[in-house]
N, C-alpha and C positions, 0 to 999 in steps of 0.2 A: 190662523197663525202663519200658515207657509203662506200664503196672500199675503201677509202683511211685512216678509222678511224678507220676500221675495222683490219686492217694488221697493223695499229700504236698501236692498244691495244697487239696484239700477239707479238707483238717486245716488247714494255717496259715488259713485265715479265720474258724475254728472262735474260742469267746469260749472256750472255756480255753486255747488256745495265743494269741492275743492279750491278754490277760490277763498271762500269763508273760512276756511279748516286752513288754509296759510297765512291771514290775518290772524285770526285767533289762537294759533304756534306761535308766533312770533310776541306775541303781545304777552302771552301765555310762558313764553322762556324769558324774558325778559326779567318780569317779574318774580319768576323762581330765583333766579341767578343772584337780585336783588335780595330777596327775602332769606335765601339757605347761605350765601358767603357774607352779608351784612350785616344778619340782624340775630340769625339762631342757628348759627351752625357752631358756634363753640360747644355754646348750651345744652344745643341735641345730642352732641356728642359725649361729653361728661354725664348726664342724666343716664346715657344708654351703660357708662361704662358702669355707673354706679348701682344702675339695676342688674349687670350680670355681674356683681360680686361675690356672687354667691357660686361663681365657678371656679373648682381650685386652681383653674391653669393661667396664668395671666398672658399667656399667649394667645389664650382663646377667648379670655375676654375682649382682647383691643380687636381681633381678628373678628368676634361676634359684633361688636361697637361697631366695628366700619361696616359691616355687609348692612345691620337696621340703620347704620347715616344715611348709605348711600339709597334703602330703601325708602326711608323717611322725605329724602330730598325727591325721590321718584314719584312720590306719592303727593309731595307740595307742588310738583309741575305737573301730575295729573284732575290735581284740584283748579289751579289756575286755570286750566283748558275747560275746565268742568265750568266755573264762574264765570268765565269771559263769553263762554257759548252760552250762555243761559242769561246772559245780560244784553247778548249784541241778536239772538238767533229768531227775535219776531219775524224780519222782513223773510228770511229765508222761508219759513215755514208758512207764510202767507204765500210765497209764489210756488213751493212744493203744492200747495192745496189746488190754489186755482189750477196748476198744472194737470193733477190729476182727477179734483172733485171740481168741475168748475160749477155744479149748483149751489155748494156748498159755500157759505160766506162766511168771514170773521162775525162775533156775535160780541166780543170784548178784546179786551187788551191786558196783557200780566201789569199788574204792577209793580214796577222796578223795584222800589223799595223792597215789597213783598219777596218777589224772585230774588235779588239778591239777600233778604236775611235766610229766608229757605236753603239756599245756597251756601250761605255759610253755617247756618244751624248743621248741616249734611256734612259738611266739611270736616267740622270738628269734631263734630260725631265719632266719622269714622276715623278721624287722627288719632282720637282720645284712643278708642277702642284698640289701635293699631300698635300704639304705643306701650299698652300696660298686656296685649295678648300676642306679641310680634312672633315670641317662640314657637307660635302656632302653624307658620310659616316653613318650618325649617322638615313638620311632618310629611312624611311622604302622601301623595292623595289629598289627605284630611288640608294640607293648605295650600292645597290650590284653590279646592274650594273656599277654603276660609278668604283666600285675596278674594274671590268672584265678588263673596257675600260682602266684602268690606266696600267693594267698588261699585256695587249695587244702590248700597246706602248713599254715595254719593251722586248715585245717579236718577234714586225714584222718585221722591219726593219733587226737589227741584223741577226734574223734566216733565212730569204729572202736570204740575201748575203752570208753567209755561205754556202749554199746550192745549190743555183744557182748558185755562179761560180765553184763548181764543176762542174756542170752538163749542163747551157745554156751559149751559147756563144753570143748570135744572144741578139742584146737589144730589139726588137720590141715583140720578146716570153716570154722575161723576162716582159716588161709589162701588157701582158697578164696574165701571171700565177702569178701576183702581185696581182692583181684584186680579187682575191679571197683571199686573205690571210688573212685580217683583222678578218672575223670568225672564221678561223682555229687556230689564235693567241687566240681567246677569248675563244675555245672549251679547250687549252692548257690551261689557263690560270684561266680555273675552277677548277686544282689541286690543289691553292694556296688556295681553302677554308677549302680543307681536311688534317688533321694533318695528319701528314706523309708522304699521297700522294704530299705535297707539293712541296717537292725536284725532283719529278720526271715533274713537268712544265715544265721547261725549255728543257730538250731532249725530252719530248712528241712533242714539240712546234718541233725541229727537224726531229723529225721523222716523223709527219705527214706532215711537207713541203717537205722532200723527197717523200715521197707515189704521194703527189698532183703533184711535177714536174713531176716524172719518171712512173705513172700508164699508163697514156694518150700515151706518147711518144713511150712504151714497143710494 
């Protein structure tokens, strides 16, 4: 594990994985910006007011309403970053391998379709989730972890199959090296508390499931 997070930090400051993590920002904000002022940000917002009515202060409702929009719209541009690395991050991870494993070869390719319904199955998942337990948020401790556990969900699945069907062919190994992943999602998934570091989650989340499949194998 310290192997494996310890070569994932020496790679994300690397100028081809920075490089990839400013295509995929930009691509990635776009699309929010598109999506939370065009399409559902009225929506999101009345929904949220009409779920905290059950607060007597109506001051604290609009005040609660705006903290879950504005965490809602944070959470559709963490998604965006999450889907767009996971649709564009084959060639990356094929040249992080050869870099480090160079015996080690591609054995398959994710399929697109596949990775992005993955991708969105995880997405909405954790929005559902996010949406009807947000209050969960506001606890001291208990949501912090709860954000980890929610930004995990968008990061295991997805990143699992990315990555292993380059690299495992055999499903009984892929179970295996599933096994551990949930952590490694949530080690990933504490960049979304640091402004800036944020954008780099989602291909941390990548490159530390490469390390974890291909250290062991090398």
């Amino acid at each position: 594990m310290t192997q494996t997070i310890g070569k994932s930090f020496k790679d994300i400051i690397s100028s081809t994985v920075l490089l990839f993590v400013a295509k995929v920002t930009f691509i990635a904000a776009i699309t929010t910006y598109i999506i939370v002022v065009w399409l559902i940000g009225d929506g999101i917002h009345s929904f949220i007011v009409s779920y905290l009515s059950w607060i007597p202060w109506e001051w604290l409702q609009h005040s609660g309403a705006k903290v879950a929009s504005m965490a809602i719209a944070y959470m559709v541009f963490i998604v965006m970053i999450s889907v767009f690395t996971s649709f564009m991050i084959e060639p990356l991870l094929i040249t992080l391998a050869k870099k480090h494993y160079p015996k080690v070869q591609p054995i398959g390719t994710p399929n697109i379709s596949t990775s992005l319904l993955i991708s969105l199955k995880s997405a909405v998942m954790m929005l559902l989730i996010f949406m009807f337990t947000f209050p969960i948020m506001f606890i001291p401790l208990l949501g912090a972890v709860y954000l980890l556990w929610l930004w995990s969900i968008l990061l295991k699945k997805p990143t699992f199959y990315d990555v292993s069907s380059l690299f495992i062919s055999d499903k009984d190994e892929k179970k295996i090296k599933a096994k551990k992943t949930t952590l490694l999602a949530m080690i990933a998934a504490a960049f979304n508390y640091i402004p800036l570091l944020n954008i780099f989650a989602a291909v941390f989340a990548q490159i530390l499931f490469l390390h974890h499949i291909l250290t062991e194998e090398n």
